[in-house]
N, C-alpha and C positions, 0 to 999 in steps of 0.2 A: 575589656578585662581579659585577659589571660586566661588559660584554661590550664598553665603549666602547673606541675607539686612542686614548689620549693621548702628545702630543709636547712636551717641552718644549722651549723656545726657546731657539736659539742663545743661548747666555753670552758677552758681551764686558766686560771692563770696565769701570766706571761711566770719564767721563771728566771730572778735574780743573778744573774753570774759573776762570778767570785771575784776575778780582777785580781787575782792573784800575780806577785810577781814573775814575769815572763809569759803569765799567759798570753793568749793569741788574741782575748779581747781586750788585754791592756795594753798591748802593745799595737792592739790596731787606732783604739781610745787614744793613746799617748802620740800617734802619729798623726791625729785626725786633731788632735787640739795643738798639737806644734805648727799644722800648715794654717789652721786657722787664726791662732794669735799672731802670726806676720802678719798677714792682708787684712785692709782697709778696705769696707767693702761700700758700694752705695748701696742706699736703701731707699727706694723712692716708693711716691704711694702710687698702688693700685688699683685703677675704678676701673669695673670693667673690662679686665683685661687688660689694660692701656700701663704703663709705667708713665706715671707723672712727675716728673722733679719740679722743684721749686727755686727760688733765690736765699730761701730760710733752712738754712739745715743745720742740725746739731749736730755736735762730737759726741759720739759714744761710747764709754767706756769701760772694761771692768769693774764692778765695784771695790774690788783689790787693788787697783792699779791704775789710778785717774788720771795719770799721767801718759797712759800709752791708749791709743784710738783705735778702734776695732773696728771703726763703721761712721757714713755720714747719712744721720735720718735728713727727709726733708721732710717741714711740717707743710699742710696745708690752710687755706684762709676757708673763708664761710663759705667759698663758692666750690671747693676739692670734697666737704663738708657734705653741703645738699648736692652736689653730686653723688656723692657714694650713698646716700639715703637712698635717692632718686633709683638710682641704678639696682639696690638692694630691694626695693619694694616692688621693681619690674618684675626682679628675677623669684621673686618669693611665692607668687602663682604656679610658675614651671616647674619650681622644687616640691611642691604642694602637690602635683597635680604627676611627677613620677610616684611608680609603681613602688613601692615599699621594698620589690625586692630588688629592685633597681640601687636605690638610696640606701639598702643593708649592704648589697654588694660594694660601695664605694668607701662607706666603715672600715667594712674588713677585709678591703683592699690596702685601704690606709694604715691599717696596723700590722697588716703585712710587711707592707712596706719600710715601717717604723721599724717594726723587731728585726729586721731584716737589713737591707742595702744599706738605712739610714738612721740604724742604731746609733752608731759612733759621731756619725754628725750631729744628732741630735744633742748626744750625749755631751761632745764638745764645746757646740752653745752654749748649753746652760752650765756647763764649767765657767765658761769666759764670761757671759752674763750677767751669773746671779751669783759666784764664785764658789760656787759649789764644786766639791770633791768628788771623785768619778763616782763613790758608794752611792751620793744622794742624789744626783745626777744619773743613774742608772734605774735608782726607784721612780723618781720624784720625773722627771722628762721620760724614760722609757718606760719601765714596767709599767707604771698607775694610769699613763696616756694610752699603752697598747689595752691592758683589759677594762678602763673605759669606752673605748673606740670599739671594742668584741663583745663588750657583756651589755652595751647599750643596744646591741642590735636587736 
């Protein structure tokens, strides 16, 4: 056991930004969701660590726009299945058994990360996704996932 103080930091809010025309986060948003509707991306599953493809993969596509493909999932059988079970109930001891302030640091690394470098990509997904408009896409992906991921800690 540690004998460190740790404090975690005041929780406020993630806050909302406007997206107004010209701003710098619409124009970084509008730039981040035009490289991403070009590319087809794969999406394979992973156990482990490991990228698994399969012979079964789906088209995936906007729900605005059925017609144009954004990505190829590959599904797995019962055996990609009870692996990742398998794999998940190994690693479930080791996550149990870090130091809480270890496992808060990774949180609000994460929502770091989100508000920050990987706002806009975020943000982009779930535009092309779930066809959501940057406003809802800005709450709904960024804001309500950052101050989950901060106010859970």
């Amino acid at each position: 056991m540690t004998k460190a103080i740790f404090s975690v930091p005041k929780i406020t809010c993630e806050v909302v930004k406007s997206y107004r025309p010209e701003s710098p986060e619409r124009l970084e948003a509008k730039a981040e969701y035009e490289k991403m509707i070009k590319k087809v991306i794969n999406l394979p599953m992973i156990i482990n660590g490991k990228k698994i493809t399969s012979s079964k993969k789906v088209a995936i596509s906007p729900p605005h726009n059925h017609k144009h493909i954004v990505a190829y999932c590959h599904y797995g059988s019962k055996k990609e299945v009870k692996k990742a079970i398998s794999v998940c109930m190994d690693k479930k001891e080791a996550w149990k058994n870090t130091p809480w302030e270890q496992r808060c640091a990774i949180f609000l690394k994460a929502a770091d990360l989100l508000a920050g470098p990987y706002r806009q990509k975020m943000n982009a997904a779930t535009m092309i996704n779930q066809s959501k408009n940057i406003f809802q896409a800005e709450i709904d992906a960024s804001c309500e996932l950052i101050d989950f991921l901060k106010f859970n800690v």
